[in-house]
C-alpha positions in Angstrom: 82.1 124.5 75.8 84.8 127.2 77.3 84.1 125.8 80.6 85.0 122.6 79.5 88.5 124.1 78.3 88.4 126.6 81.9 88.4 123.4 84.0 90.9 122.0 81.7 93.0 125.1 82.1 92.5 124.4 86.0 93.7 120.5 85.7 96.3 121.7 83.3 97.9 123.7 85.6 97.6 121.1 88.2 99.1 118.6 86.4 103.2 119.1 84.9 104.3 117.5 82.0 106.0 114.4 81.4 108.5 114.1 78.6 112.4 116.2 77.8 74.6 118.3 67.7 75.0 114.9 66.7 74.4 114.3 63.0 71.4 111.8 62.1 73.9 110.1 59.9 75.1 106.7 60.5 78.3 106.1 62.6 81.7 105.8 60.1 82.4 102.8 59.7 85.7 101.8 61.3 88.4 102.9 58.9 91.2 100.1 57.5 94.3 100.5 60.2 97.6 101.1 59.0 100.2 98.7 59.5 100.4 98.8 63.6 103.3 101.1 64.9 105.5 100.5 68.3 106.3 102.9 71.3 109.7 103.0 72.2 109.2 102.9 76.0 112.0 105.1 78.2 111.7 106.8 81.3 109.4 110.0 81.8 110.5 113.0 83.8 107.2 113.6 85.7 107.6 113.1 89.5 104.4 111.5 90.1 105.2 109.2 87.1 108.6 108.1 88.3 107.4 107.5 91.9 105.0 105.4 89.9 107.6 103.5 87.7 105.9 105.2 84.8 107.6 104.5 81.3 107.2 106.8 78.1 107.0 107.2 74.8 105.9 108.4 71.2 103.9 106.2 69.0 103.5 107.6 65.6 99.9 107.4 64.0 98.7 109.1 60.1 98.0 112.6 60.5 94.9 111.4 58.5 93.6 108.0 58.4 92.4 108.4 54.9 96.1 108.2 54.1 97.1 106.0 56.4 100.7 105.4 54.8 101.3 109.6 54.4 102.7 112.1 56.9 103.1 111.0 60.5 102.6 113.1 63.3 103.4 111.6 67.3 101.4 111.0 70.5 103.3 111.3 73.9 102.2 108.1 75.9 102.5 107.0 79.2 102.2 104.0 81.0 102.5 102.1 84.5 102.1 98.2 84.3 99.9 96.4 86.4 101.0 94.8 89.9 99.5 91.7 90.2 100.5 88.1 88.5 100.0 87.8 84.8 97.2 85.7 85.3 95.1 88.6 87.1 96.0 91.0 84.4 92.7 92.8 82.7 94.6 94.5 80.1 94.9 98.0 78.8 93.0 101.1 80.9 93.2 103.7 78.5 92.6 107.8 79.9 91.8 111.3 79.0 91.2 114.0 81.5 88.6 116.2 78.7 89.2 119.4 77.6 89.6 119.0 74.6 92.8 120.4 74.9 93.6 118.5 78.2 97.2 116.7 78.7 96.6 113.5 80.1 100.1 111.9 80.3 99.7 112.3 84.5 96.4 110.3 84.1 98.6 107.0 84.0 99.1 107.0 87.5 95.7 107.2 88.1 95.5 103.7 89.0 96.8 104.4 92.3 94.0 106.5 93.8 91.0 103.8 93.4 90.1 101.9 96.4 91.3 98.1 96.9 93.8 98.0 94.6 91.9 97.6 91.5 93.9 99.8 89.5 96.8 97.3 90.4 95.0 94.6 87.9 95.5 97.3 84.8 98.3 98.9 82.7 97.1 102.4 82.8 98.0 104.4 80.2 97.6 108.4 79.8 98.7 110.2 76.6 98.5 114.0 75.1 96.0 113.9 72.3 97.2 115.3 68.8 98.0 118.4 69.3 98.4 118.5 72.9 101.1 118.6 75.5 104.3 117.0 74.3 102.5 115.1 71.5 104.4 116.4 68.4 103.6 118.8 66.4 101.8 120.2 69.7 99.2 123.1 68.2 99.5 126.9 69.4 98.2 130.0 67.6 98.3 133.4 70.0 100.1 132.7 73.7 99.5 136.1 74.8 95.8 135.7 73.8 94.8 135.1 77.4 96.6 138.7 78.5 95.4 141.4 80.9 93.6 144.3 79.6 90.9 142.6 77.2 88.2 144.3 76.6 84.8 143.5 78.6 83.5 140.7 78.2 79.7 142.3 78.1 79.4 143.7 74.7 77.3 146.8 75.8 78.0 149.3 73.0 78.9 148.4 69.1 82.1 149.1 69.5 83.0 146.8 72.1 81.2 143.9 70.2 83.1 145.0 66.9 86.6 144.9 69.4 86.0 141.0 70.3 84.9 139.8 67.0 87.8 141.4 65.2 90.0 139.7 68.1 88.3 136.4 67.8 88.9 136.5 63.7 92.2 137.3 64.5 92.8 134.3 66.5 91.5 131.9 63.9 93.6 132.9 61.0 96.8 132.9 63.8 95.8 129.5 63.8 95.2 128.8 60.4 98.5 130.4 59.8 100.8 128.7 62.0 99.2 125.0 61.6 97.3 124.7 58.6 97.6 120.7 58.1 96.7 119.9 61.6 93.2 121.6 61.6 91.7 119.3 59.0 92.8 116.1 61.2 92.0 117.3 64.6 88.4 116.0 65.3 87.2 114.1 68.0 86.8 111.0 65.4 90.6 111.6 64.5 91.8 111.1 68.4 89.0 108.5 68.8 91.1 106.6 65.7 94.4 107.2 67.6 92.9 105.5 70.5 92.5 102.6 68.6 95.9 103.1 67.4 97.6 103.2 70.7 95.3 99.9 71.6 96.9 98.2 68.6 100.3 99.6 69.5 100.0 97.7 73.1 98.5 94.3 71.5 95.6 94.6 73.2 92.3 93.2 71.7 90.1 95.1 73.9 90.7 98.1 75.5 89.1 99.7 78.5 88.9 103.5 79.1 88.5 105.7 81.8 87.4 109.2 80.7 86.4 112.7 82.1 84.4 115.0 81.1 84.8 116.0 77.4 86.8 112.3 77.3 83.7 111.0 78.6 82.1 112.0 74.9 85.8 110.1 73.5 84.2 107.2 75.2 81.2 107.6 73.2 82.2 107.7 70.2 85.0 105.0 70.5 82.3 102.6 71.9 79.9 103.7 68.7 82.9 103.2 65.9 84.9 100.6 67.5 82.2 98.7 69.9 83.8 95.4 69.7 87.3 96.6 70.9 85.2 97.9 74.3 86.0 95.5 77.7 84.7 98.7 80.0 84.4 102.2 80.5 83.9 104.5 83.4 82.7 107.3 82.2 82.7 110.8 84.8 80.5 113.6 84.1 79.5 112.6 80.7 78.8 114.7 77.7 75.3 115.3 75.6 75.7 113.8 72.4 72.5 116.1 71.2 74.5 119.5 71.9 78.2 119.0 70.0 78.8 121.6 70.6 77.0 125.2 70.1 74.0 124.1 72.5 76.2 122.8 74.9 78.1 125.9 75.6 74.7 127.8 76.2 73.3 125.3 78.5 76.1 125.4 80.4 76.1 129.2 80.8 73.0 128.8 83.0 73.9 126.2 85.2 77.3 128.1 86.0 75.5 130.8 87.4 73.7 128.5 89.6 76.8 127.2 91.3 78.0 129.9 91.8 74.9 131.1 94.1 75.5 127.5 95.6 78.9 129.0 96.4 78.0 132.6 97.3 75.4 130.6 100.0 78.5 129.0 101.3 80.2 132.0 101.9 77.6 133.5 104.0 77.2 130.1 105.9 81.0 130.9 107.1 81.3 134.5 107.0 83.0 134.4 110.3 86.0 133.2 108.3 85.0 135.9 105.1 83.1 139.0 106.6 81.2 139.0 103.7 77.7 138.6 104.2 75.7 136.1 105.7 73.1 135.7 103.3 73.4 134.4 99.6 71.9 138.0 98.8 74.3 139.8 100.7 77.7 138.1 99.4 75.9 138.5 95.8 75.6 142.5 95.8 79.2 142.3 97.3 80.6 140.0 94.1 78.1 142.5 92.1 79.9 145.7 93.5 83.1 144.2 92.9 82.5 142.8 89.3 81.0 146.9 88.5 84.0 148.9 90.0 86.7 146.5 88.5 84.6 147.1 84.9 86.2 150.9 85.0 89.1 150.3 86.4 91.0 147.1 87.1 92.9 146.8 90.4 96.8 147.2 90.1 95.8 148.0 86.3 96.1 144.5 85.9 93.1 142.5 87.4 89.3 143.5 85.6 86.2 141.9 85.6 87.5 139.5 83.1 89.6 138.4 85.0 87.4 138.3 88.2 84.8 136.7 85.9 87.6 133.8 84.6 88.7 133.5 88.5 85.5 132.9 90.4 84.2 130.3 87.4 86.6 127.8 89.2 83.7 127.9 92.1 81.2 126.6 89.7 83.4 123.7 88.7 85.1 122.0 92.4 83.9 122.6 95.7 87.4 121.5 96.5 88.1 125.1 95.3 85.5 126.8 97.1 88.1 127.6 100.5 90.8 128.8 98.2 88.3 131.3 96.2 86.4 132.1 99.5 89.7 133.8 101.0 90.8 135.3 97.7 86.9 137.0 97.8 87.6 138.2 101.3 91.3 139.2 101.1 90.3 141.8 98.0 86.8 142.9 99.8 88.5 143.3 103.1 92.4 144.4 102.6 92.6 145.4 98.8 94.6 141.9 97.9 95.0 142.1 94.1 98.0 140.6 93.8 96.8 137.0 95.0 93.6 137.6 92.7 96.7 137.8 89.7 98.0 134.7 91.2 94.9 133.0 90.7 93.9 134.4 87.2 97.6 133.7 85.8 96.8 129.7 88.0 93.8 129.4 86.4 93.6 131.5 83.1 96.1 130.0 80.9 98.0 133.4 80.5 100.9 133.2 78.2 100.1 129.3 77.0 97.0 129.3 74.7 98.4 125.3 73.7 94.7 124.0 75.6 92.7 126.5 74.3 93.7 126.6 70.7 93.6 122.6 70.9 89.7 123.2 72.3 88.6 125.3 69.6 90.3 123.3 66.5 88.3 120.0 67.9 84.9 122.2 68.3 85.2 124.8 65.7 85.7 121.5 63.1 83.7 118.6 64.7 80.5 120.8 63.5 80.2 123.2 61.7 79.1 126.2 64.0 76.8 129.0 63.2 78.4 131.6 60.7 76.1 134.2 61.3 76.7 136.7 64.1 73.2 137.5 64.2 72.4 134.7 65.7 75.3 134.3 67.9 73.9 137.8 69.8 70.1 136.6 69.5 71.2 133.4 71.4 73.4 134.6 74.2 71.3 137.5 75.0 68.3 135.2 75.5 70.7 132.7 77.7 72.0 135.9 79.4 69.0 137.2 81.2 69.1 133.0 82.5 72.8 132.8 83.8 74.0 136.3 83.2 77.7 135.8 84.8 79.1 133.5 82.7 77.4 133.9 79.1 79.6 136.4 77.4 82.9 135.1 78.6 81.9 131.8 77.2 80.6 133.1 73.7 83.7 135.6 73.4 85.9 131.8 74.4 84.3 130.4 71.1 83.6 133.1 68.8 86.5 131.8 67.1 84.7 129.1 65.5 82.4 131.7 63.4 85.6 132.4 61.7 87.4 128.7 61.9 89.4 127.5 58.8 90.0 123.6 59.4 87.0 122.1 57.8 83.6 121.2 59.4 82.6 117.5 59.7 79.3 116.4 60.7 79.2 114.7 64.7 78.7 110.6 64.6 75.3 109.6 66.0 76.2 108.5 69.4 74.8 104.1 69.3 76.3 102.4 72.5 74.0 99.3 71.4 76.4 97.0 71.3 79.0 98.3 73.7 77.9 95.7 77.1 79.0 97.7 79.7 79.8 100.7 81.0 80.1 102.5 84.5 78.4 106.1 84.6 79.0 108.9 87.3 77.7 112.5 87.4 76.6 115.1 90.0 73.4 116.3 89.7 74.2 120.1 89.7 77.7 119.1 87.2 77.8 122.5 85.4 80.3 121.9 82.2 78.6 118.8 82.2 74.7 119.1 83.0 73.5 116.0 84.3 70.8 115.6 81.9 73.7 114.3 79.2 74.5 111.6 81.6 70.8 110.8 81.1 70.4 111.3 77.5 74.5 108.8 77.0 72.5 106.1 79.5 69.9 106.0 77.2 72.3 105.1 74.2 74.1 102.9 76.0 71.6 99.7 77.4 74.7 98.4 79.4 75.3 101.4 81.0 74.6 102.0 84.5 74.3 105.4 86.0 75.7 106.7 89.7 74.2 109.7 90.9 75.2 112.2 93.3 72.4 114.8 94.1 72.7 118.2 95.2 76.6 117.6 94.4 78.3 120.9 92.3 81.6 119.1 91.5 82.6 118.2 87.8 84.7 114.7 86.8 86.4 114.3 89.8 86.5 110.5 90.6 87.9 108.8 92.4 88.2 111.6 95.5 87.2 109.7 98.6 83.9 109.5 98.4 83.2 105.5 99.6 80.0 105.2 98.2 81.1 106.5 94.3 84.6 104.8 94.9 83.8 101.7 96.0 81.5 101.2 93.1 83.7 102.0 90.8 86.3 99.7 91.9 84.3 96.8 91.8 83.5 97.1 88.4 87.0 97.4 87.6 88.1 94.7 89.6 84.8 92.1 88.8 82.9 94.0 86.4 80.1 93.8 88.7 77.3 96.8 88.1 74.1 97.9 89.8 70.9 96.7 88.6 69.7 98.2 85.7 66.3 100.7 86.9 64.0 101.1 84.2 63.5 105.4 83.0 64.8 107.9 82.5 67.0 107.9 85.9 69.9 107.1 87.7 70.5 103.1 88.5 72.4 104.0 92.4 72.4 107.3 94.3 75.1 108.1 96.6 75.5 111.5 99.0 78.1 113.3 97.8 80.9 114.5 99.7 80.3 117.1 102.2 80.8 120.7 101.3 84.3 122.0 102.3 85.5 124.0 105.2 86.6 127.2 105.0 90.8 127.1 104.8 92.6 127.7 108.2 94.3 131.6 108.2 97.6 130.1 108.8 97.4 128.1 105.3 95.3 131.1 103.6 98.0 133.8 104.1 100.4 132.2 102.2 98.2 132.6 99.2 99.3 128.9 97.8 95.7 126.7 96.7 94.9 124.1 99.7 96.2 120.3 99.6 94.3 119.1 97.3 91.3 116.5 98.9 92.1 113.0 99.0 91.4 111.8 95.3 90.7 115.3 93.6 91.0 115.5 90.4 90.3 118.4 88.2 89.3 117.0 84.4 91.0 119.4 81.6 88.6 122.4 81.5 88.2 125.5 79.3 87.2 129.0 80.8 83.8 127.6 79.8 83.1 123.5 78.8 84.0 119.5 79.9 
């Protein structure tokens, strides 16, 4: 799911830091804790966490559970206390923005965006999985990997195919080379057991979670291994549990190139700001002629269609993006603007910091084991090509590194919400990391869950963002644990209109180049160029 990691690269660089298919297999069951650790609390260096009154720390957890009493490796934590009496308090909100890769200290002010105050009845509390962020050892394998001048991503001759395999093999032993412990204890049911860890580590007998994207699949498979230590969860643009995770990354090749034509339709709807076209099909063969001459030779030598390609993927993800990408469009069309497309690709590309990425692809490569033969790798994304033919090679070349992967495979748990009694569910109908139809598929494994939809809506794990009828929902159920009634299908439980689509951004603010305020509540979930 590269698109998962892109729009964890996006949220990544949003966010600073803030310390100096499933298997038909029964679930695990819940492994015998080690003796409980404690965080040292301190101060964090974040400004949005000290404006908060944030605290932080490192709480030290096995590198593997089996051996609960060996080698020790840390997870940066944060946390604001809640901020009403004692006798409101609800207890622990655990987050995570996605990814994987994504850090999610920030996520511990998070609190302060919901509606009513109902994040004030919480300690919220955001940490950097293992291998993340300032979590220690933190995982990194080839920084430069992201670099100008890779070859195309469409794999037109032999040669060019031969190139990125040999690259992405390359990649894989860097990794094994440089952290070859880690990769065996990196799976989503390893962070799911630190979790629990940093639950026991705060006293708390239940713990309630908040998750994005990619974290929204955390959820799952806390709530299937630990479902008794669940209070509730609000889960945002949720994960298939069918497709970990070579399915997933092919279904979300084809919806990509959907929102992008959602986003090429809004260009022509305001191409008295973009002079680009003012039909979808007019702005397309512009992007098209574009994509073609940058192919032979990349502006400034710098910016190619890789790097066009890994730029305009942010329009499939946030409409909150969709002003800043219209002007970039129209300032390279129009005036021969590379340099603010190099802005944008070194913003959004995670050039010269491969810590998400190679975090991405140790979880994925080694929660499954992926296909090891090539051949049907190029049967596969050829078919999905000639579906959604923007996005399909960039996200296969993103994981080819898992056809070559050292850490060893496991087998996914069988996602059972069963006994987990409630959960909060939101997802835009046109999510493209995300398709809606896994928020579907989690409602039907969770019978407490109940399911918001927003359709037409493009965005991916955004919540809370100002969007009344989403927001409010959400915090009632964190305040009362109130939910909708449950419908009974295959269907969503409320609908609400998402938020309307954005206006273009004004010239004064688009000639400086800089990415417009962010919208009231926008939050950008840890992506990869493609995955949640």
């Amino acid at each position: 799911m590269r698109r998962l990691f892109l729009a964890a690269v996006g949220a990544a660089t949003l966010a600073s830091s803030v310390l100096a298919v499933p298997s038909a297999t029964a679930a695990p069951a819940p492994p015998q804790a080690p003796s409980v650790a404690t965080i040292n609390w301190g101060p964090c260096t974040d400004p949005t966490l000290v404006a908060a009154g944030g605290e932080c720390g490192y709480l030290d957890v096995p590198l593997d559970y089996d051996n609960p009493n060996g080698k020790k490796i840390q997870l940066a934590v944060g946390r604001i206390k809640h901020k009403v009496a004692d006798a409101q308090y609800q207890g622990v909100m655990l987050t995570n923005p996605g990814g994987p890769g994504g850090s999610g200290l920030y996520l511990a002010a998070n609190g302060a965006r919901l509606p009513n105050h109902a994040g004030d009845f919480y300690d919220w509390i955001g940490f950097d999985p293992r291998g993340v962020g300032t979590s220690k050892p933190a995982l990194s394998c080839d920084p430069n990997y992201m670099d100008y001048n890779r070859p195309s991503y469409l794999p037109v001759t032999p040669k060019l195919e031969k190139t990125w395999l040999d690259r992405a093999k390359g990649y894989a032993d860097a990794c094994a080379k440089k952290n070859p412990e880690l990769l065996d204890h990196i799976k989503t049911t390893d962070t799911v057991k630190d979790m629990d860890s940093i639950r026991a580590s705060l006293g708390a007998e239940k713990m309630n979670f908040y998750g994005y994207s990619y974290g929204t699949y955390l959820g799952q498979v806390y709530g299937t291994m630990f479902p008794d230590r669940v209070r509730r969860m609000v889960l945002d643009s949720t994960v298939d549990p069918r497709n970990v995770w070579y399915k997933a990354n092919l279904n979300q090749d084809v919806a990509f190139d959907v929102n992008l034509k959602v986003w090429f339709d809004w260009v022509a709807q305001h191409d008295d700001a973009y002079h680009l076209g003012k039909t979808q099909a007019a702005v397309k063969r512009v992007f098209d002629e574009q994509l073609l001459k940058l192919s032979f030779k990349p502006a400034g030598g710098v910016v190619g269609a890789d790097e066009w390609t890994d730029v305009f993927q942010q329009a499939s993800y946030y409409q909150v993006r969709w002003p800043l990408l219209g002007d970039a469009f129209a300032k390279f069309v129009n005036s021969g603007d590379w340099q603010n497309m190099k802005k944008l690709f070194e913003k959004f590309g995670g050039r010269g910091d491969d810590n998400g990425y190679a975090v991405y692809l140790a979880v994925q490569c080694s929660d499954v084991q992926w296909p090891q033969n090539w051949n049907q790798w190029r049967v596969d994304n050829w078919r999905t090509f000639l579906k959604g033919n923007y996005f399909t090679w960039q996200n296969a070349w993103y994981n080819a590194p898992c056809v070559f992967w050292h850490g060893k495979a496991g087998k996914p748990v069988n996602v059972n919400g069963s006994k987990v009694e409630s959960v909060l569910m939101i997802d835009e109908t046109l999510d493209a990391p995300t398709p809606y139809e896994g928020s579907l598929e989690a409602r039907s494994r969770f019978p407490g869950a109940r399911l918001i939809a927003e359709p037409g809506g493009t965005s991916h794990a955004v919540t809370p963002r100002g969007n009344t009828c989403v927001d409010s929902k959400i915090a009632d159920y964190l305040t009362s644990g109130a939910l909708p009634d449950r419908k009974p299908g295959r269907t969503a439980d409320v609908e609400c209109a998402p938020l309307p689509q954005p206006q273009p951004t004004p010239p004064a603010t688009a000639a400086s180049g800089q990415a417009p305020a962010k919208a009231a509540g926008a939050q950008p979930h840890y992506a990869a160029l493609p995955m949640s």
